[in-house]
PDB file of the backbone (N, CA, C, O) and the ligand in Angstrom, with CONECT records:
HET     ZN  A 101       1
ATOM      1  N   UNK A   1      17.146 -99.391 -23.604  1.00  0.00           N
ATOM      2  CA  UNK A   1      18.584 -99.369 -23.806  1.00  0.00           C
ATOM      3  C   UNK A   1      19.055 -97.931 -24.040  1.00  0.00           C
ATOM      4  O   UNK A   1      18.667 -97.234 -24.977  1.00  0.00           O
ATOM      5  N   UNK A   2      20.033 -97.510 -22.987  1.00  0.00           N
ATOM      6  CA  UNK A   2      20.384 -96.029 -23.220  1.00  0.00           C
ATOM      7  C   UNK A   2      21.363 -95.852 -25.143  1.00  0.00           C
ATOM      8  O   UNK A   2      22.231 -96.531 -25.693  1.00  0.00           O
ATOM      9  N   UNK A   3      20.760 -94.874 -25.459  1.00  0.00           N
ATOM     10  CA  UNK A   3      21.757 -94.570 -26.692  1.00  0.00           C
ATOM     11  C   UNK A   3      23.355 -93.913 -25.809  1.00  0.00           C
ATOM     12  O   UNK A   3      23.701 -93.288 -24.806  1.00  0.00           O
ATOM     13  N   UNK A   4      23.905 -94.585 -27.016  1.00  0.00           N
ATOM     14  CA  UNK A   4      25.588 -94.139 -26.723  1.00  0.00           C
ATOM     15  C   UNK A   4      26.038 -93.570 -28.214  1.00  0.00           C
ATOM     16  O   UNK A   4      25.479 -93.723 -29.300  1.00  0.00           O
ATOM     17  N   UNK A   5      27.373 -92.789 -27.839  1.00  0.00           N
ATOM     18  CA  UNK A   5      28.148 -93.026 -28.884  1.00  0.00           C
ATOM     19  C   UNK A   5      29.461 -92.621 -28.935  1.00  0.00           C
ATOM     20  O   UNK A   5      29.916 -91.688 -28.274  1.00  0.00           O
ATOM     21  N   UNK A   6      30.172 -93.405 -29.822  1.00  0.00           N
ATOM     22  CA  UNK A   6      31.939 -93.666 -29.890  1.00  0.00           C
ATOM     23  C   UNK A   6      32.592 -92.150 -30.061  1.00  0.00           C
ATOM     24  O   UNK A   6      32.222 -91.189 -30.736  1.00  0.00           O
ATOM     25  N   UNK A   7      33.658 -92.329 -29.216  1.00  0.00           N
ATOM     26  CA  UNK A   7      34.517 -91.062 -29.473  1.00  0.00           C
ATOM     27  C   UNK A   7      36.168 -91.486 -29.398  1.00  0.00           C
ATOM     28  O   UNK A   7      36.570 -92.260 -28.529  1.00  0.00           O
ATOM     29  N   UNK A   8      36.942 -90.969 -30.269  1.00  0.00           N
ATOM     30  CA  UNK A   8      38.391 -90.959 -30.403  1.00  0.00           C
ATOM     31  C   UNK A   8      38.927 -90.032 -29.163  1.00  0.00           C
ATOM     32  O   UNK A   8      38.380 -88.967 -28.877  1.00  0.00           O
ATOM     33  N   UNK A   9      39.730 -90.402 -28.663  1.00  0.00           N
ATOM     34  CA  UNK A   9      40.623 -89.167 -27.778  1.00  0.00           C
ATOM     35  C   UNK A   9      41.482 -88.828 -28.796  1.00  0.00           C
ATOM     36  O   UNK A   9      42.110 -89.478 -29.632  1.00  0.00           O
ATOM     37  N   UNK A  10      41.313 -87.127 -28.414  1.00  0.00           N
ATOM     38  CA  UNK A  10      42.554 -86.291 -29.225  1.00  0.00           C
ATOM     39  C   UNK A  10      43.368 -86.648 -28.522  1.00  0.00           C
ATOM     40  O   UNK A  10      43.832 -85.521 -28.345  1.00  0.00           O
ATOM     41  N   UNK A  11      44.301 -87.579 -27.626  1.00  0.00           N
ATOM     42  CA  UNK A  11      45.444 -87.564 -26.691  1.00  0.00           C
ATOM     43  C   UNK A  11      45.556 -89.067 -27.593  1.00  0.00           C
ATOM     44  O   UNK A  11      46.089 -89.031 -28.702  1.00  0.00           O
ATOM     45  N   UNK A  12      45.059 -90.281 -27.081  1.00  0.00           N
ATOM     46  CA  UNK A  12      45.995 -91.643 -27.313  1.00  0.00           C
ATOM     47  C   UNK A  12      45.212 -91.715 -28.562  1.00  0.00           C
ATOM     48  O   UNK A  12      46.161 -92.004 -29.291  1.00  0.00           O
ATOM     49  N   UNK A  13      44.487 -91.685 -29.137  1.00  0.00           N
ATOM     50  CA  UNK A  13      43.875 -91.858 -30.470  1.00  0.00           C
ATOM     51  C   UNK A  13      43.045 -93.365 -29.949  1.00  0.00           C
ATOM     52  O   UNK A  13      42.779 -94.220 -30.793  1.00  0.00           O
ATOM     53  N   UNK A  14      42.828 -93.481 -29.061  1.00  0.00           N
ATOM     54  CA  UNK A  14      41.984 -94.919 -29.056  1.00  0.00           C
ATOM     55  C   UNK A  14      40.688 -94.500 -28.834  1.00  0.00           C
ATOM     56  O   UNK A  14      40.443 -93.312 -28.622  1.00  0.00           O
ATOM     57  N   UNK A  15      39.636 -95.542 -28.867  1.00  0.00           N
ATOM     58  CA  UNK A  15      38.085 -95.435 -29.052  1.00  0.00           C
ATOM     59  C   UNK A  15      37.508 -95.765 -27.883  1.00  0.00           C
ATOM     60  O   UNK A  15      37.978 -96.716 -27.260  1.00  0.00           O
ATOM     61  N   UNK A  16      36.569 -95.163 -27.450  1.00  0.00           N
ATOM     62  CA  UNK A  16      35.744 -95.718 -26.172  1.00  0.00           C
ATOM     63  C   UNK A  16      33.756 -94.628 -26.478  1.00  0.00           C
ATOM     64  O   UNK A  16      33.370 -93.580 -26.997  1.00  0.00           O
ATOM     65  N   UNK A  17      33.295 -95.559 -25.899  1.00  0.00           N
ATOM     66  CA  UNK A  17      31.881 -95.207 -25.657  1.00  0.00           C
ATOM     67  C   UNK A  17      31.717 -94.144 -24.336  1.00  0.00           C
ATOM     68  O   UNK A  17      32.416 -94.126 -23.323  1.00  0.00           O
ATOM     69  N   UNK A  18      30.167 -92.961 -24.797  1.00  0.00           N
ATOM     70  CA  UNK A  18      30.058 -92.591 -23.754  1.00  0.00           C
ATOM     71  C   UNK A  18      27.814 -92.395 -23.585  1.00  0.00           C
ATOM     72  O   UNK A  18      27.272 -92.137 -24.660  1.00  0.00           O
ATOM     73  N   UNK A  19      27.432 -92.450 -23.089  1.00  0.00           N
ATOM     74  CA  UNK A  19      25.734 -92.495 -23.274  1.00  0.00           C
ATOM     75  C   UNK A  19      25.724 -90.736 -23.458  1.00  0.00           C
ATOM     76  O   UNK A  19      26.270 -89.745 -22.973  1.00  0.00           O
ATOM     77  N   UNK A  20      24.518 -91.172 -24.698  1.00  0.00           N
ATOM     78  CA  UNK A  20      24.503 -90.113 -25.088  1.00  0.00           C
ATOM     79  C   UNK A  20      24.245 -88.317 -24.399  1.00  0.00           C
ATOM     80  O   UNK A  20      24.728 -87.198 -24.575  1.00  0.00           O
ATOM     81  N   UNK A  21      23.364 -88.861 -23.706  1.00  0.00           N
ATOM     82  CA  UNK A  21      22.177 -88.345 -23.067  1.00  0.00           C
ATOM     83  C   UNK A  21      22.894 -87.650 -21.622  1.00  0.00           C
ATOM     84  O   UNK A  21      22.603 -86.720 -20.871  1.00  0.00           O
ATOM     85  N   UNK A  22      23.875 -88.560 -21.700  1.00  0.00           N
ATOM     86  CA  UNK A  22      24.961 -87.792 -20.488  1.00  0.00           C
ATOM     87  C   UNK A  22      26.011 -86.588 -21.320  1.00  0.00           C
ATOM     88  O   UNK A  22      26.105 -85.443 -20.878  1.00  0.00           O
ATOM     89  N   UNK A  23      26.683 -87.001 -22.445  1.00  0.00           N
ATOM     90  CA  UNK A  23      27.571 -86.039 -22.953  1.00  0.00           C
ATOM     91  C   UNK A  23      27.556 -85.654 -23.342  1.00  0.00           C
ATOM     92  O   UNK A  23      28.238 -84.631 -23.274  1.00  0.00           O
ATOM     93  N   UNK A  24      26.657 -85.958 -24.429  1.00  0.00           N
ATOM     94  CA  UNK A  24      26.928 -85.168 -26.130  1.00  0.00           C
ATOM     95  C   UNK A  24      26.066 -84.524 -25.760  1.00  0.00           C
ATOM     96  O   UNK A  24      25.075 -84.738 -25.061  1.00  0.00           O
ATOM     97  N   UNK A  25      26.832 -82.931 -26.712  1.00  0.00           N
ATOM     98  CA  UNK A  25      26.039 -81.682 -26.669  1.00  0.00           C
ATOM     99  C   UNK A  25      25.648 -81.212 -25.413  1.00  0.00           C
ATOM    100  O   UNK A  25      24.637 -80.535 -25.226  1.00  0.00           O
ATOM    101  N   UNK A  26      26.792 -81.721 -24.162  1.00  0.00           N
ATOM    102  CA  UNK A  26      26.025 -80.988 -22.680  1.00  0.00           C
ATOM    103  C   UNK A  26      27.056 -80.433 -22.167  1.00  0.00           C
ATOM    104  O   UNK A  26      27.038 -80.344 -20.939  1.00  0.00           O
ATOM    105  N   UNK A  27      28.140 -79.944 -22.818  1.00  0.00           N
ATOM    106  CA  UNK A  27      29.363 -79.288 -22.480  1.00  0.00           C
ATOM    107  C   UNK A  27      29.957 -80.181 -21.185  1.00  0.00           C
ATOM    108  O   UNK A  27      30.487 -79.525 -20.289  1.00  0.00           O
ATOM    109  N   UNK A  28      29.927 -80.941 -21.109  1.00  0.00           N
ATOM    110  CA  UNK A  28      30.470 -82.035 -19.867  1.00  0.00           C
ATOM    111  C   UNK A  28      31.572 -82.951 -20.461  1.00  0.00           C
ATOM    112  O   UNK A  28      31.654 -83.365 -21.618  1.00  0.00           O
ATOM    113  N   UNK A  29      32.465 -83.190 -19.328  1.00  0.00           N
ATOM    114  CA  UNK A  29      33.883 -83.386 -20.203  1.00  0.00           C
ATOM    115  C   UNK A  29      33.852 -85.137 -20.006  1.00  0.00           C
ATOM    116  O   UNK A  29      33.379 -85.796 -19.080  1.00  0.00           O
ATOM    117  N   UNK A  30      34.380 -85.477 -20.955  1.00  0.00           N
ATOM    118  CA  UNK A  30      34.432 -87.491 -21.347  1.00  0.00           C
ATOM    119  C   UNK A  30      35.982 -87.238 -21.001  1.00  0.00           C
ATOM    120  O   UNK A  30      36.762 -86.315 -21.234  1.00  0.00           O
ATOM    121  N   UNK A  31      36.091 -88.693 -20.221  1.00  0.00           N
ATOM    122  CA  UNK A  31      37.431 -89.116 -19.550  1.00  0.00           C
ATOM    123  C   UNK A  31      37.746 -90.408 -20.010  1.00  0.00           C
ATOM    124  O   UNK A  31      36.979 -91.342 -20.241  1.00  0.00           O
ATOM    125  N   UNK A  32      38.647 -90.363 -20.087  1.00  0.00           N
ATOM    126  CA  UNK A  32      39.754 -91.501 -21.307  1.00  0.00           C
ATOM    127  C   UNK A  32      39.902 -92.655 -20.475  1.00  0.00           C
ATOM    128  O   UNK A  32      40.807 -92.595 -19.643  1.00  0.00           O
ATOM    129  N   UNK A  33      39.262 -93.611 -20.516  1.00  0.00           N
ATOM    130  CA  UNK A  33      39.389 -94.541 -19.770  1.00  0.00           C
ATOM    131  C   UNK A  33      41.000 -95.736 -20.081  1.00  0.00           C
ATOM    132  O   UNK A  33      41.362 -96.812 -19.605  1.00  0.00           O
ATOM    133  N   UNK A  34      41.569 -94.758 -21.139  1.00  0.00           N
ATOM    134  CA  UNK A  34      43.008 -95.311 -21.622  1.00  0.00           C
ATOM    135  C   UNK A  34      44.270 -94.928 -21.269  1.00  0.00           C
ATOM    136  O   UNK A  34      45.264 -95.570 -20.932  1.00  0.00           O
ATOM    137  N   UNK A  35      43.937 -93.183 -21.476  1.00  0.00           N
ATOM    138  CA  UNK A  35      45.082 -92.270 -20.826  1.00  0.00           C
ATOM    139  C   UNK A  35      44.388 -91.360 -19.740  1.00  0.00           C
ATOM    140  O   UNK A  35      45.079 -90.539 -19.137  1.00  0.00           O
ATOM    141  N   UNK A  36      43.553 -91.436 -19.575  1.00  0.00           N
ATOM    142  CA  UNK A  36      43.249 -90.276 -18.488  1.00  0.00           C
ATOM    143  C   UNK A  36      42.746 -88.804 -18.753  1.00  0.00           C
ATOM    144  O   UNK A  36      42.627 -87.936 -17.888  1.00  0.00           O
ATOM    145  N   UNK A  37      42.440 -88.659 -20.259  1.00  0.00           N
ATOM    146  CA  UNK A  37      42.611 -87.496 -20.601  1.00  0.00           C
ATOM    147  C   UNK A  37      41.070 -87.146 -20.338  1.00  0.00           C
ATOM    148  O   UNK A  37      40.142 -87.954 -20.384  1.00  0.00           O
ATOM    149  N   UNK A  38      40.995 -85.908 -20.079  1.00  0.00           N
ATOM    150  CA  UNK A  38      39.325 -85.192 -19.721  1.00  0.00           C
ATOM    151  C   UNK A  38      39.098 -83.924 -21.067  1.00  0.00           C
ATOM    152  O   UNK A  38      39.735 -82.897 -20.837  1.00  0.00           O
ATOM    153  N   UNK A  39      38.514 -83.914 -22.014  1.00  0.00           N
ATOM    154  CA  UNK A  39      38.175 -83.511 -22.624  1.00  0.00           C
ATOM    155  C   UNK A  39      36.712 -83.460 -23.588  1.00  0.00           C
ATOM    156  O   UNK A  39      36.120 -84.539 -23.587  1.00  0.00           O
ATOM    157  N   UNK A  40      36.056 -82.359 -24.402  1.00  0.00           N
ATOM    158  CA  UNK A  40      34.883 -81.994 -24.371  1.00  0.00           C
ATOM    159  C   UNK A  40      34.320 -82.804 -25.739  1.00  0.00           C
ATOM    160  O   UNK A  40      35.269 -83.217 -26.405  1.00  0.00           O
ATOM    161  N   UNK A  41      33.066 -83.115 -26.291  1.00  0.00           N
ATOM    162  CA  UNK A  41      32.632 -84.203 -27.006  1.00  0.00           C
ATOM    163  C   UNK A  41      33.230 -83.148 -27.925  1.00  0.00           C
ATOM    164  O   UNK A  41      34.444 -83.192 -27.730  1.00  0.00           O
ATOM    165  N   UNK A  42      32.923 -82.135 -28.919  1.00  0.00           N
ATOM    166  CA  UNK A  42      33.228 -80.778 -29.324  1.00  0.00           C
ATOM    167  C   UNK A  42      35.188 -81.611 -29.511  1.00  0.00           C
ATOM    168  O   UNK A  42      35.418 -82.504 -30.327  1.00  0.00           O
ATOM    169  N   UNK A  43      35.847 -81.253 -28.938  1.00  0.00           N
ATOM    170  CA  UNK A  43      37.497 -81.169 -29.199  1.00  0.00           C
ATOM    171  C   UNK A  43      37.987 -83.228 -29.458  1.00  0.00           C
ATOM    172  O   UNK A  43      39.123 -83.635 -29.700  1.00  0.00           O
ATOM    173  N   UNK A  44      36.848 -84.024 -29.315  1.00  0.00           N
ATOM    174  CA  UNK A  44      36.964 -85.306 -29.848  1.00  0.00           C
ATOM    175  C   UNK A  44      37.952 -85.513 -31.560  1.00  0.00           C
ATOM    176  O   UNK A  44      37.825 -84.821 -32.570  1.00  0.00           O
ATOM    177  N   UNK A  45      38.638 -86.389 -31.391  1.00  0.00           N
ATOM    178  CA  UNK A  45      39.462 -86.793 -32.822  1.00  0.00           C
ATOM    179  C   UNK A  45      38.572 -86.800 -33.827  1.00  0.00           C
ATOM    180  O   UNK A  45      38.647 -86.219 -34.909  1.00  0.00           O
ATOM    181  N   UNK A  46      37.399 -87.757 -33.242  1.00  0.00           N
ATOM    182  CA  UNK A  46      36.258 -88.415 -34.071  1.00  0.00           C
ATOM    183  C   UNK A  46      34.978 -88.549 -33.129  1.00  0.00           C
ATOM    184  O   UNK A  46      35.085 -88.519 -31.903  1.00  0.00           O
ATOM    185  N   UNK A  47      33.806 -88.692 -33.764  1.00  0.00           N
ATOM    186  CA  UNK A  47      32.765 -88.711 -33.254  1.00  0.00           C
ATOM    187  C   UNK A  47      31.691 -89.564 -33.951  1.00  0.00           C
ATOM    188  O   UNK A  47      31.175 -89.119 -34.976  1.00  0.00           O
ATOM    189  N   UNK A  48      31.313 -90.792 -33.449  1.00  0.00           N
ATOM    190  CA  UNK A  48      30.501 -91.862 -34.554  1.00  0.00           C
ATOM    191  C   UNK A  48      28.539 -91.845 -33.636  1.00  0.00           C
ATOM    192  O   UNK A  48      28.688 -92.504 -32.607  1.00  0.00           O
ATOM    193  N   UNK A  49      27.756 -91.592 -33.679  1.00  0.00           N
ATOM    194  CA  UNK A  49      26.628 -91.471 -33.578  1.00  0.00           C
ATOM    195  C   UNK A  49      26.005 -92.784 -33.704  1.00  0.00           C
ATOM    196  O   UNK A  49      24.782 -92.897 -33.627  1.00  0.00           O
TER     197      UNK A  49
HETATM  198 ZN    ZN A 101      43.040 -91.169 -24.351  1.00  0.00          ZN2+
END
């Protein structure tokens, strides 16, 4: 089972998952599957592990 973990968008404030191993800590940008927004794990509202 791949590890994931939860992130807030600084744009709509809602929550969504991303695998870990793809984002976190790889300077690669997570896309808001709510608003659209593309931004870095780093500039996240929140970040749950
Ligand atoms: Zn968003």
């Amino acid at each position: 089972m791949a590890r994931i973990f939860w992130v807030k968008c600084p744009h709509c404030h809602k929550r969504f998952y991303a695998a870990t191993v793809d984002f976190r800590h790889k300077g690669r940008k997570l896309w808001c599957p709510f608003c659209g927004a593309e931004f870095l794990d780093d500039e996240a509202e929140e970040i749950t592990e």
